[in-house]
N, C-alpha and C positions, 0 to 999 in steps of 0.2 A: 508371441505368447506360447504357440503350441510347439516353438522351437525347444526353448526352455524346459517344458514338461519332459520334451523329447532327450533332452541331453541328461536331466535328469536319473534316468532310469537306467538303468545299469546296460552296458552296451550288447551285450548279448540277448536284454529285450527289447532292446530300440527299433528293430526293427517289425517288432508285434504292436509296441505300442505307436508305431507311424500307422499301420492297418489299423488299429482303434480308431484312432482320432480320425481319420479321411469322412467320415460321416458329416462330422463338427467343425472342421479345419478348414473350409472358404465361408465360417459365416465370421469370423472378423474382419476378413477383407470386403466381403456383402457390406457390412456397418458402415465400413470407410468409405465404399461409395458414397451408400446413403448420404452420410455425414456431408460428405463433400456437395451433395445434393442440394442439401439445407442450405450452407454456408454461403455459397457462392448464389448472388443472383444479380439481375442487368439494375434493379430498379427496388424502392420499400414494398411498393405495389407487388409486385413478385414474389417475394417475401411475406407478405401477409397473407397472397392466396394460397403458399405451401403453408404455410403452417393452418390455415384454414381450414385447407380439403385434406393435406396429406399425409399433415405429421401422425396425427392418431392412428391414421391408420397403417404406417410405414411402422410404426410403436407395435401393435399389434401382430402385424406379420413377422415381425424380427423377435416378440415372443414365441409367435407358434410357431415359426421354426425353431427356435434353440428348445422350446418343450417337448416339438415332436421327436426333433434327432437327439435329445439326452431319454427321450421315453425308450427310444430303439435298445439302449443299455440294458433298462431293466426290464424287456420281454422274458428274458431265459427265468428270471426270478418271480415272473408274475402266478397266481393259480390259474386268474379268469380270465384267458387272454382274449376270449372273445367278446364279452362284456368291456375290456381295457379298447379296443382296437376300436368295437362299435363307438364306445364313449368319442373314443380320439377324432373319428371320422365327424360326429355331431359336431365337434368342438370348431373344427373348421367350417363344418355348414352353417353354424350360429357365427361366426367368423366372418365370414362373407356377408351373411346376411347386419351381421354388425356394421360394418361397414359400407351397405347399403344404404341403410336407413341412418347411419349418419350424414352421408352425404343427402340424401334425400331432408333430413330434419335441418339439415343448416339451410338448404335453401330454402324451406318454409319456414323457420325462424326469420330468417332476412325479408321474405315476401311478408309474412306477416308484422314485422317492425316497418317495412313501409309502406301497408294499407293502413296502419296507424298513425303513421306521419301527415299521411294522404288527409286521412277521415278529421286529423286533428285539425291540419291546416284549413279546412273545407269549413269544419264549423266552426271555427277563429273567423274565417271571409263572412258566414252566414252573424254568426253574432257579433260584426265589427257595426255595420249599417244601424243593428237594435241598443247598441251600445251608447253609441254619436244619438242616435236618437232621441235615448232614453236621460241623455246629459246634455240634449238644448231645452227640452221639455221638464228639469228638474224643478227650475227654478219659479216656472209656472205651477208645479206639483205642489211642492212647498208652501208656498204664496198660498193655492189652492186648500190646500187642510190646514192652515195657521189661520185664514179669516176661517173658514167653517167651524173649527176650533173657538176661534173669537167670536163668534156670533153665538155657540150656545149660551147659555147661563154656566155660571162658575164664579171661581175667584180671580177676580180684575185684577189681573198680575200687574199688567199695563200702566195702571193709578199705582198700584202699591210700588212697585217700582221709581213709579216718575217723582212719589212720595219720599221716600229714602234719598235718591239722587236729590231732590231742592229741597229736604234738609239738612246734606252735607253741605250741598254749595251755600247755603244762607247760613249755616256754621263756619266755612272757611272764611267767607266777606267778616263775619263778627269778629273771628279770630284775630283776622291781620287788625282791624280798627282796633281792638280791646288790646293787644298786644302790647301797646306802649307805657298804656293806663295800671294795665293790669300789673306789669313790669317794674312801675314807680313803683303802687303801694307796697307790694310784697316789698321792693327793696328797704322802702322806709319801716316798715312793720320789722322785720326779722334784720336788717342792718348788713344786708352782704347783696352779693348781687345773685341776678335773678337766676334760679334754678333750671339746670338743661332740661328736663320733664315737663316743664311749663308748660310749652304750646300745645304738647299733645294732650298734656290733663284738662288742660283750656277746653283746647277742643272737642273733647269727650263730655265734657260738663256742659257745653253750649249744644250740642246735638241732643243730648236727654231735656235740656230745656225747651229745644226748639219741637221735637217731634212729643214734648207736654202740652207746649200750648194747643196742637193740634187734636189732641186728646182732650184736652178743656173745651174745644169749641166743638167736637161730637159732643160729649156728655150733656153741652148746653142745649144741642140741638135734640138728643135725646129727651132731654124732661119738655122741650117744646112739643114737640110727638106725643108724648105721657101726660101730659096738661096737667102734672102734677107742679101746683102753684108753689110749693111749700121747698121742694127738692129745685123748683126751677129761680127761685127767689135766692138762694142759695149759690147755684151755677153764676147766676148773672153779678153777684158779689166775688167770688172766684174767678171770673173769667175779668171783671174791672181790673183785681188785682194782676192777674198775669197782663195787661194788657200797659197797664201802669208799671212793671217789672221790664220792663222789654222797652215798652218807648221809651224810659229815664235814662236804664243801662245799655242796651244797644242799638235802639232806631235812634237816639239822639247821639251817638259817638257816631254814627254814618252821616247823619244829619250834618257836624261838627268840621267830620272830615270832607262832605263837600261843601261847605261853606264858602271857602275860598274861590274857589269854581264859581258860584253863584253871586258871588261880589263882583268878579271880573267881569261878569257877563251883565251887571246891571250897571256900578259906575261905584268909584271909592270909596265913597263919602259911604256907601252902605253898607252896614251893623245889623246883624241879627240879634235879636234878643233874645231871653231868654224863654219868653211867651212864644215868640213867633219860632223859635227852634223845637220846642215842644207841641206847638200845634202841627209843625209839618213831619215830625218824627211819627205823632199820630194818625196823619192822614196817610202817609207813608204805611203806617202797621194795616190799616184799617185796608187798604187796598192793599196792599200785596196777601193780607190775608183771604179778600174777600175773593181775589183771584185766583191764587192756587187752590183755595176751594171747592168754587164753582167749575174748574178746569180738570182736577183730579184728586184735592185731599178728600171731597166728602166718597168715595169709594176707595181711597187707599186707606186712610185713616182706620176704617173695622178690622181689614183684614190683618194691622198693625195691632191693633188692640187683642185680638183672636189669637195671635200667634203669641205675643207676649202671655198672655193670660191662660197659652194653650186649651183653649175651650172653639170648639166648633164656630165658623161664621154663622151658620143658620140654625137657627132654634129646633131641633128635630121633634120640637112635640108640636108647632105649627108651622112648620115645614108639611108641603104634602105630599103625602107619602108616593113616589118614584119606583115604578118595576125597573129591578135592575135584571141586567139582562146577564149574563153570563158570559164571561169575555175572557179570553186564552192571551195567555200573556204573550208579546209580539216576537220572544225567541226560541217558542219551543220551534215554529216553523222552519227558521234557518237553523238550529240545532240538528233537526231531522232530519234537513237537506245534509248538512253533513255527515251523519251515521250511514246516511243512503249511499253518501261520495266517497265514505271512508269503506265500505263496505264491498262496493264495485272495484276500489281501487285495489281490495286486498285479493278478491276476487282476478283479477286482470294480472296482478303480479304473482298470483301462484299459475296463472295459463301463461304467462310469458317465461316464468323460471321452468317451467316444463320444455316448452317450445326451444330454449338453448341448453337446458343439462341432460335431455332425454341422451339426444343424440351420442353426446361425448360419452353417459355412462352406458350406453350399448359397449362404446368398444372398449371400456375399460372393464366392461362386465366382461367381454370375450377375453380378453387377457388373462384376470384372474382365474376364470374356468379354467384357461388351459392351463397354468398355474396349478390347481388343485388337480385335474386330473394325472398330472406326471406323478404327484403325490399320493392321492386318494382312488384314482381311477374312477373318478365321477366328477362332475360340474356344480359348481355351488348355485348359480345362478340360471334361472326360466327366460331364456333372450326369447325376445324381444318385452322390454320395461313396459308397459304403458300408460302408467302415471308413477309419478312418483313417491305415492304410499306404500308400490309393490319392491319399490329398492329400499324405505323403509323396511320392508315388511322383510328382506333378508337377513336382516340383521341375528336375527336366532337361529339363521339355517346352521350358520356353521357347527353348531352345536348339537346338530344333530348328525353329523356325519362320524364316524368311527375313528378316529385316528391311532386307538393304542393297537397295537399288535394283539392279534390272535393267542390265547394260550393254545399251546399242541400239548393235547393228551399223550400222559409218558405210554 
């Protein structure tokens, strides 16, 4: 390169301009070492540790050489050589010292990534034993506040539930028996065949029938309670009727359909009539009633009634009157936990981004200085950083440094 410059110039200065350049003139081949330094190694491992420890700083020194030997130029043209010279000599002291505490800050970046590993791994081991613990013991935990839960007073989910559930399933048995029946008339009434919507309008209409009668036979027990003769004379006509609605149309088509079952099981020649098919449809209604009753319609049944009706299960003017105590709802505590984890975490990653960017912007900070002093004959940058709001905080130096030219009074 400095050949060229060389031939360049007219031959009768070539040989002033070869005395120039001998200051400047072995830092291209210096690079080429270096470079060759880099390039070539036995192993990645080897490789990683030069560019680790050395590149930064091999970057560095191959600025403040080419800034100190082109500053040599401009001595003859400087005013303040002694403030330039003093600068120059900082520039290398914070230089070294840059590249101190780089190598110093990578190895405690590295020590401290793995006292973190360390302390991570240690309370993974410590909280593994509480963890297995904590999930053979769940299921006792649970078990444990679901009866405590069921043993207060409340609403008897348990009946109302089991409620719903056996009067779908005593909807589906009616459906499939009604199905065939129900199939004819419609075809004979209306003269085509049966409608795809059938089964499901079926069965919507037999579920509001089934979970009525269950509501006739509260109401009936209600005016029994109220000893109101006149409303309970009433119910008991009401409740004949649904009881008469039900064993004609569906406990006798179950009846119907196991009849055949109950022939085989006695002997051929045996006929049900139509007395004996209606008294056993009845006896039939009368116990399956009297049982899911006494088992769980009479507690699922109000709280059905309550919910359609949307009116409170319990009367709150003879209800009596409950201190309520004051209760935090169950997520503000793991919300907290995590403001507290989000907040450590943010905390922990601005000490870690320190701990690996301090170092590198030391010596990128030394570079620039010597940068700006071959320019300015001053340092833009306070080495050593020590957080990193103060390399924020350079951001407006430059703008305080001088750079237009002096007017000279004529």
């Amino acid at each position: 390169m400095f050949e060229r410059i060389v031939n360049m110039v007219p031959e009768q200065w070539r040989g002033v301009a070869e005395v120039l350049l001998v200051p400047i003139s072995w830092i291209p081949g210096m690079q080429d070492v270096l470079l060759t330094f880099f390039s070539y190694s036995d192993s990645g491992w080897a490789t990683a540790a030069k560019c680790a420890f050395l590149l930064l700083p091999v970057l560095l020194w191959v600025t403040a050489v080419w800034c100190t030997l082109l500053a040599v130029y401009t001595v003859p043209f400087r005013s303040n050589r002694v403030g330039f010279f003093s600068a120059l000599a900082l520039g290398w002291w914070a230089g070294a010292r840059a590249v101190w505490l780089y190598w110093v800050g990578t190895i405690r970046a590295a020590t401290v990534i793995i006292g973190w590993a360390f302390t991570l791994v240690r309370l993974a081991l410590k909280l593994l034993p509480e963890a297995v613990h904590q999930v053979i013991l769940l299921p006792f935990t649970v078990t444990g506040k679901m009866t405590q839960s069921y043993f207060n007073p409340g609403v008897p989910w348990i009946a109302f539930v089991m409620l719903l559930l056996w009067c779908a399933l005593e909807t589906t048995i009616f459906t499939y028996t009604l199905f065939p029946t129900v199939s004819e008339v419609i075809a004979d009434l209306v003269g085509a065949d049966t409608p795809p919507l059938m089964g499901p309008v079926l069965w919507l209409f037999l579920l509001m029938l089934i979970a009525g009668s269950f509501a006739c036979v509260q109401a009936l027990i209600d005016a029994v309670k109220a000893r109101e003769v006149k409303f309970l004379a009433q119910m008991i006509v009401v409740e004949l009727f649904v009881m008469f609605f039900e064993v004609m149309f569906l406990y006798r088509e179950l009846v119907d359909a196991v009849t055949p079952w109950i022939a085989q099981q006695t002997s051929e020649e045996f006929r049900m009539g139509i007395g004996l098919t209606l008294a056993l449809a009845t006896f039939g209604w009368l116990g399956i009633r009297g049982m899911t009753w006494f088992l769980f319609a009479q507690f699922g049944t109000p709280p059905l009634l309550a919910f359609i009706s949307r009116r409170p299960l319990v009367d709150p003017q003879q209800a009596a009157p409950v201190a309520v105590e004051a209760t935090i709802p169950w997520w503000h505590e793991p919300i907290a936990d995590f403001k507290r984890e989000i907040t450590w975490l943010h905390e922990k990653s601005d000490e870690m981004l320190e701990f690996l960017a301090l170092p590198a912007l030391h010596v990128l900070g030394a570079m620039i200085n010597f940068s700006l002093i071959l320019v300015t004959s001053r340092p833009i940058f306070s080495l050593p950083f020590r957080t990193l709001k103060e390399v924020m905080a350079t951001r407006q130096a430059l703008g305080a440094i001088p750079l237009q030219p002096k007017k000279v009074m004529p």
